[in-house]
DRENMAR-368639 format. One record per residue: residue in three letters; y, x, z of N, C-alpha, C in turn. Coordinates in Angstrom, 3 decimals, always signed. Atoms other than C-alpha are relative to their C-alpha. Example, Ala and Ser with C-alpha at 12.3 -4.5 7.8 and 13.67 -1.06 7.14 Angstrom:
2
@residu=ALA	n.v=-1.190	n.u=+0.890	n.w=+0.000	ca.v=-4.500	ca.u=+12.300	ca.w=+7.800	c.v=+1.200	c.u=+0.900	c.w=+0.000
@residu=SER	n.v=-1.190	n.u=-0.820	n.w=-0.060	ca.v=-1.060	ca.u=+13.670	ca.w=+7.140	c.v=+1.090	c.u=-0.770	c.w=+0.730
END
This chain:
73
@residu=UNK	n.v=+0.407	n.u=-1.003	n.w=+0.918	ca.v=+6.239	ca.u=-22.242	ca.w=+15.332	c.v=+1.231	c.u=+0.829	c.w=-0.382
@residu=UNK	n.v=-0.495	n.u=-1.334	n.w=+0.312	ca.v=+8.061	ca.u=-19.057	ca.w=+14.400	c.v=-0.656	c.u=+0.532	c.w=-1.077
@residu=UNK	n.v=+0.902	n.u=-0.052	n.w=+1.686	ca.v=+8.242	ca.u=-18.434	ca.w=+10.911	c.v=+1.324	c.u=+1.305	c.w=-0.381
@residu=UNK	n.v=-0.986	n.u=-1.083	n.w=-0.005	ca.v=+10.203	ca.u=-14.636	ca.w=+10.310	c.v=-0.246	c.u=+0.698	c.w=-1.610
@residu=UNK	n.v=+0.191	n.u=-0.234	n.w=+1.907	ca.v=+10.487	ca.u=-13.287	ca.w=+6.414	c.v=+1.133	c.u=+1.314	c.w=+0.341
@residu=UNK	n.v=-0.315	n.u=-1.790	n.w=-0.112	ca.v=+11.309	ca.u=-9.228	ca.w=+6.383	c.v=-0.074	c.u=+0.350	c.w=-1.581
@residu=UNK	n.v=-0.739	n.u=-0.279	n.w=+1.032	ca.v=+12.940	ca.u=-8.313	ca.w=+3.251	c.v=+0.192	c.u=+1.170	c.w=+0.355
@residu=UNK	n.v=+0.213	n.u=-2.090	n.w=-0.608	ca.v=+12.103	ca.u=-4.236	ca.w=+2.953	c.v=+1.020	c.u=-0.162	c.w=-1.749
@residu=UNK	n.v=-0.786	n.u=-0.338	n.w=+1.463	ca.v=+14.918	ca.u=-3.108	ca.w=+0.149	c.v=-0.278	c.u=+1.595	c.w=+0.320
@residu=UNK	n.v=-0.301	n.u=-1.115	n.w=-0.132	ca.v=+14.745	ca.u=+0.668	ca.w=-0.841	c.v=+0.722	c.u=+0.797	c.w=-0.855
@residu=UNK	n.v=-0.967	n.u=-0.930	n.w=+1.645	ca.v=+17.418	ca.u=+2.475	ca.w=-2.942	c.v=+0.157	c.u=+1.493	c.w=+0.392
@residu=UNK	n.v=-0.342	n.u=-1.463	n.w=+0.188	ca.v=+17.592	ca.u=+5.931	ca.w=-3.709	c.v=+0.703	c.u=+0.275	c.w=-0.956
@residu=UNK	n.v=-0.440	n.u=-0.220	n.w=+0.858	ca.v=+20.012	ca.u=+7.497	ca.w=-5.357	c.v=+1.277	c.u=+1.151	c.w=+0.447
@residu=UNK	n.v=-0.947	n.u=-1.245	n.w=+0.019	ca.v=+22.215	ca.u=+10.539	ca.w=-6.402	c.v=-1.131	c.u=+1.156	c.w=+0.533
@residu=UNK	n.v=+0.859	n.u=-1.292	n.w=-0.795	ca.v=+18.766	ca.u=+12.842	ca.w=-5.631	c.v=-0.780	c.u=+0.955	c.w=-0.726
@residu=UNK	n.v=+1.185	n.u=-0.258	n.w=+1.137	ca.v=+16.670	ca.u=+15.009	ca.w=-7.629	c.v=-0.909	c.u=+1.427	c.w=+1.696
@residu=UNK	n.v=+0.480	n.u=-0.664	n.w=-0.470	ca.v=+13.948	ca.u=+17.517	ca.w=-6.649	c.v=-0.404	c.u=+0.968	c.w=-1.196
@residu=UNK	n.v=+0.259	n.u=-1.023	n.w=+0.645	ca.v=+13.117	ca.u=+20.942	ca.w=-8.185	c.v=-1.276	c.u=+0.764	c.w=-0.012
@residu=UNK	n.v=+1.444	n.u=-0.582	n.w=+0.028	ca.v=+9.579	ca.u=+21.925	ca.w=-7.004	c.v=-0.714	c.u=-0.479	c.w=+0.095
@residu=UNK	n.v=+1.185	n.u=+0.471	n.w=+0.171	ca.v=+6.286	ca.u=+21.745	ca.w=-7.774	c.v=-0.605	c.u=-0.729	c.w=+0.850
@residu=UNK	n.v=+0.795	n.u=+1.097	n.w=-1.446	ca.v=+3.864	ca.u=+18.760	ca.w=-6.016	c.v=-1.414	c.u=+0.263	c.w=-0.511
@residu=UNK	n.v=+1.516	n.u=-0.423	n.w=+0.387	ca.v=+0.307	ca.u=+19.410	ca.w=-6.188	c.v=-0.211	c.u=-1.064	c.w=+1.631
@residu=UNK	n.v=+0.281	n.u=+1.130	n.w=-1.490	ca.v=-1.642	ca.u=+16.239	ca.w=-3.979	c.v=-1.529	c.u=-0.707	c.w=-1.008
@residu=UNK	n.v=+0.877	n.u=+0.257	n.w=+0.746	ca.v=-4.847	ca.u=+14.523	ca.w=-4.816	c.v=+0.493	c.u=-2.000	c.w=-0.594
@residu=UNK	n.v=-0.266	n.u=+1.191	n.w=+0.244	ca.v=-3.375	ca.u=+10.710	ca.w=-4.623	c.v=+1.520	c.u=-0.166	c.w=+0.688
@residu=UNK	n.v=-1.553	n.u=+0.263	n.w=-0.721	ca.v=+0.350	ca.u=+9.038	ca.w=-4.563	c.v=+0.802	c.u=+1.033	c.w=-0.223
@residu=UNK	n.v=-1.065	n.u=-1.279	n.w=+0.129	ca.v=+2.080	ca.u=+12.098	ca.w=-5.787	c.v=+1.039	c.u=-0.289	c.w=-0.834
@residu=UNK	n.v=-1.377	n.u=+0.172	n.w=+0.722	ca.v=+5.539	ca.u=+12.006	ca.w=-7.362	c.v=+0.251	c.u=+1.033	c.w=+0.948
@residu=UNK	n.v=-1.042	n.u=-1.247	n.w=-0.078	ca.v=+8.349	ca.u=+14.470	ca.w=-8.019	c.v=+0.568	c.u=-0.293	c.w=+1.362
@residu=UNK	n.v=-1.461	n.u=+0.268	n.w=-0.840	ca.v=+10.580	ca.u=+12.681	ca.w=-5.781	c.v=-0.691	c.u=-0.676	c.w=+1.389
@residu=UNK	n.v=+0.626	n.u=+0.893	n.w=-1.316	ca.v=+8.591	ca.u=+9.525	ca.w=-3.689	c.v=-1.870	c.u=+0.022	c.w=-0.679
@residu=UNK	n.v=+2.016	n.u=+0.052	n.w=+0.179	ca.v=+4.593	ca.u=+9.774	ca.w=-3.467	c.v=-0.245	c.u=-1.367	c.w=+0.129
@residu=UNK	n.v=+0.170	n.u=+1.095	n.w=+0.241	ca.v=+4.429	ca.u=+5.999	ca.w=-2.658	c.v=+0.916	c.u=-0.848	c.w=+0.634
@residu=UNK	n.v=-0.702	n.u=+0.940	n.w=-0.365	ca.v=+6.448	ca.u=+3.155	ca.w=-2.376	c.v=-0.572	c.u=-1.091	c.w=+0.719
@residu=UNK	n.v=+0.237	n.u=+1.052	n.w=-0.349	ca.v=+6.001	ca.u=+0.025	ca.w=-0.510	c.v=+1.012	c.u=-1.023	c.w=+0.716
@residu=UNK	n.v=-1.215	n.u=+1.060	n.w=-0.228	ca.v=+8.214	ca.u=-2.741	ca.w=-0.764	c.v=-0.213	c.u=-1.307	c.w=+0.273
@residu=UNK	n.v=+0.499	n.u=+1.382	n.w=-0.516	ca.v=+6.197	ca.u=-6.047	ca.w=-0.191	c.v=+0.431	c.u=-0.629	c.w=-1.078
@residu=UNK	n.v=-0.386	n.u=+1.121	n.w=+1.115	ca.v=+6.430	ca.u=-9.193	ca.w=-2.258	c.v=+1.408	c.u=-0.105	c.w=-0.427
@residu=UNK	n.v=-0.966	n.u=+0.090	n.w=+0.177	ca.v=+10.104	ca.u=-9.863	ca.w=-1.667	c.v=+0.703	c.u=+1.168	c.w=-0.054
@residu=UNK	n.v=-0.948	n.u=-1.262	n.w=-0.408	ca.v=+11.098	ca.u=-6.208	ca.w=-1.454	c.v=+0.883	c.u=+0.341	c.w=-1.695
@residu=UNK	n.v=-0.377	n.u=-1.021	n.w=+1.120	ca.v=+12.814	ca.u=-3.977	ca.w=-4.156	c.v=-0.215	c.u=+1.405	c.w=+0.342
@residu=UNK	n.v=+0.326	n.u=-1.444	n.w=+0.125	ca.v=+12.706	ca.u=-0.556	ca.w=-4.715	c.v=+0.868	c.u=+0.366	c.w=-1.221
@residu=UNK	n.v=-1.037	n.u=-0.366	n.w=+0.860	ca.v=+15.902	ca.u=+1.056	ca.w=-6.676	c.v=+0.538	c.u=+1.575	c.w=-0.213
@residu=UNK	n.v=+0.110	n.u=-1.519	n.w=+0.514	ca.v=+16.086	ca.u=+4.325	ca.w=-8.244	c.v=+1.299	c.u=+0.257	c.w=-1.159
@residu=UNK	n.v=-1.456	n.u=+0.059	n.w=+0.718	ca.v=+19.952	ca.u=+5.198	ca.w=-9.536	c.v=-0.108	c.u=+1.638	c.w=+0.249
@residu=UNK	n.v=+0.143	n.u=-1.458	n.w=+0.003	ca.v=+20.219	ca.u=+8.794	ca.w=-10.780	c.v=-0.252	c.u=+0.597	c.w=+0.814
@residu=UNK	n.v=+1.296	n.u=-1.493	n.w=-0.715	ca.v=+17.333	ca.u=+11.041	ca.w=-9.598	c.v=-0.691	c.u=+0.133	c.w=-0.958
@residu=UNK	n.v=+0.518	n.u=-0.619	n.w=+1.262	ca.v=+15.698	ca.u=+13.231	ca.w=-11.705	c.v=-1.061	c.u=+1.569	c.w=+0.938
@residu=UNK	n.v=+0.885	n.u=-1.092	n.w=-0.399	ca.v=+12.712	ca.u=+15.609	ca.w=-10.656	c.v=-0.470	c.u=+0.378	c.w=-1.192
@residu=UNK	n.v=+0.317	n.u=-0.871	n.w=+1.021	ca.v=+12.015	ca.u=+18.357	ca.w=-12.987	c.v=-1.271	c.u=+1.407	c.w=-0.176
@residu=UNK	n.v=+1.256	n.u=-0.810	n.w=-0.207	ca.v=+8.656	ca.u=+20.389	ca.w=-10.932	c.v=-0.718	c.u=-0.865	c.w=-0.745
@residu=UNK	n.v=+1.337	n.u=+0.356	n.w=-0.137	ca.v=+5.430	ca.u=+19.945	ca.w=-12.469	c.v=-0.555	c.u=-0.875	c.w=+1.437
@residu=UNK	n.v=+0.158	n.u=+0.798	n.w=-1.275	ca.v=+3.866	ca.u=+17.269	ca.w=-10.369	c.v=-1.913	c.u=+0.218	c.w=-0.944
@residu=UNK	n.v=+1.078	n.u=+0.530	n.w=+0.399	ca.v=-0.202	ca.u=+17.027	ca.w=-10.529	c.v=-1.065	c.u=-0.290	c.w=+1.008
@residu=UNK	n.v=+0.325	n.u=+1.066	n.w=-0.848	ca.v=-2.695	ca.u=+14.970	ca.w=-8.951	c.v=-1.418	c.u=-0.596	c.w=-0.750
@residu=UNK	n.v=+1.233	n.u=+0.970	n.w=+0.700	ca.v=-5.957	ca.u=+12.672	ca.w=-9.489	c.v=+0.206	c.u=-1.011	c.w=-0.461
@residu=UNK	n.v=-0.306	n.u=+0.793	n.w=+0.316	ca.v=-4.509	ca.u=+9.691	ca.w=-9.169	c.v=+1.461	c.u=-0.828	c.w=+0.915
@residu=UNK	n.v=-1.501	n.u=+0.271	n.w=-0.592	ca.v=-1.621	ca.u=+7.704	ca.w=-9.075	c.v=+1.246	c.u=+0.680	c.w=+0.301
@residu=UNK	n.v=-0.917	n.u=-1.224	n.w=+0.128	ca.v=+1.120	ca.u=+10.130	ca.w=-10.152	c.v=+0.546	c.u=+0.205	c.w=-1.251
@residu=UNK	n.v=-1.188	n.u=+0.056	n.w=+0.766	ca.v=+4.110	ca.u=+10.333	ca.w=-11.438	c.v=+1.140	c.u=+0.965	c.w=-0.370
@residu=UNK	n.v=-1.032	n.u=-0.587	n.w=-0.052	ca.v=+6.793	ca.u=+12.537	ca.w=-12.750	c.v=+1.046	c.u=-0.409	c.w=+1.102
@residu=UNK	n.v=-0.665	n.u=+0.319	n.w=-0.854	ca.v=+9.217	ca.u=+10.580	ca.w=-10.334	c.v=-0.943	c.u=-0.697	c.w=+1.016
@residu=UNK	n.v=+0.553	n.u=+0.611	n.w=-0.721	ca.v=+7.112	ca.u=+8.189	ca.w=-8.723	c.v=-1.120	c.u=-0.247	c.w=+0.270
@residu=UNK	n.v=+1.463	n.u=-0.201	n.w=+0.125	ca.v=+3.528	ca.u=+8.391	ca.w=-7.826	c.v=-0.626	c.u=-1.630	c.w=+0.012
@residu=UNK	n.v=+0.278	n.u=+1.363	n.w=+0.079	ca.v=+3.185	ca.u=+4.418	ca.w=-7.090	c.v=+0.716	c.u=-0.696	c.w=+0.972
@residu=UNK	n.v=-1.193	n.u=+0.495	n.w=-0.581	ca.v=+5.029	ca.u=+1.714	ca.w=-6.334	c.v=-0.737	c.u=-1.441	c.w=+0.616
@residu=UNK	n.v=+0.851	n.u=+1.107	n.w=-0.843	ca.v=+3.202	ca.u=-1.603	ca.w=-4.385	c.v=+1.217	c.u=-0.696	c.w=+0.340
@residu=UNK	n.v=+0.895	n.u=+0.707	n.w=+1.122	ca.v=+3.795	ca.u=-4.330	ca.w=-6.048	c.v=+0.267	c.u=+0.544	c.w=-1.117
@residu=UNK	n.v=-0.037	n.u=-0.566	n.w=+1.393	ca.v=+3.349	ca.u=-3.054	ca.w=-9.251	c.v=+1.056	c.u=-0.962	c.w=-1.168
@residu=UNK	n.v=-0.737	n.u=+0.724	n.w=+0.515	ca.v=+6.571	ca.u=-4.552	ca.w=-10.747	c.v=+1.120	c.u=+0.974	c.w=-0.124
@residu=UNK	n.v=-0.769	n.u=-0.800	n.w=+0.337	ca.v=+8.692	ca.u=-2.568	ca.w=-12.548	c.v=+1.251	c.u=-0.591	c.w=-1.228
@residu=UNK	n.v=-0.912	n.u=+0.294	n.w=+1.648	ca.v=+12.131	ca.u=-3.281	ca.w=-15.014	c.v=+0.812	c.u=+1.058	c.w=+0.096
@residu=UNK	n.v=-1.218	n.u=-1.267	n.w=+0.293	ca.v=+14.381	ca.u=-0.856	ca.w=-16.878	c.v=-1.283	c.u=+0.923	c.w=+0.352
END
C-alpha cells in the first residue's frame, strides 16, 4: 500500500488590486476562491483591494471563499 499526503500551502503577499469585480459566485477583490484542503493553509500578508466587489454569493472584499472554512487573525 501507498499512502501519499499533499500539503497545498498558499501565501500571498505584498499585492493589492484596484478594480471593480462584478461575478455571480466566489468573487473577491483579490482571490475569488481558495482551496487549500484539510492540511493546507492559505496566508494573506499585506494585500489590500480597494474596487467595489459584488456578487450573489460568496464574496468578499478580499476574499470571496476560502475551503475549509477556517480562518485566524
Amino acid at each position: 500500500m501507498c499512502v501519499t499526503t499533499i500539503t497545498i500551502i498558499i501565501a500571498i503577499t505584498n499585492n493589492y488590486a484596484t478594480g471593480s469585480v462584478t461575478g455571480s459566485s466566489y468573487v473577491g477583490g483579490l482571490v475569488g476562491y481558495a482551496y487549500t484542503e484539510m492540511s493546507g493553509t492559505l496566508t494573506l500578508t499585506n494585500n489590500y483591494a480597494t474596487g467595489d466587489v459584488s456578487g450573489q454569493t460568496d464574496v468578499g472584499g478580499l476574499v470571496g471563499y476560502v475551503w475549509p472554512e477556517y480562518v485566524s487573525k
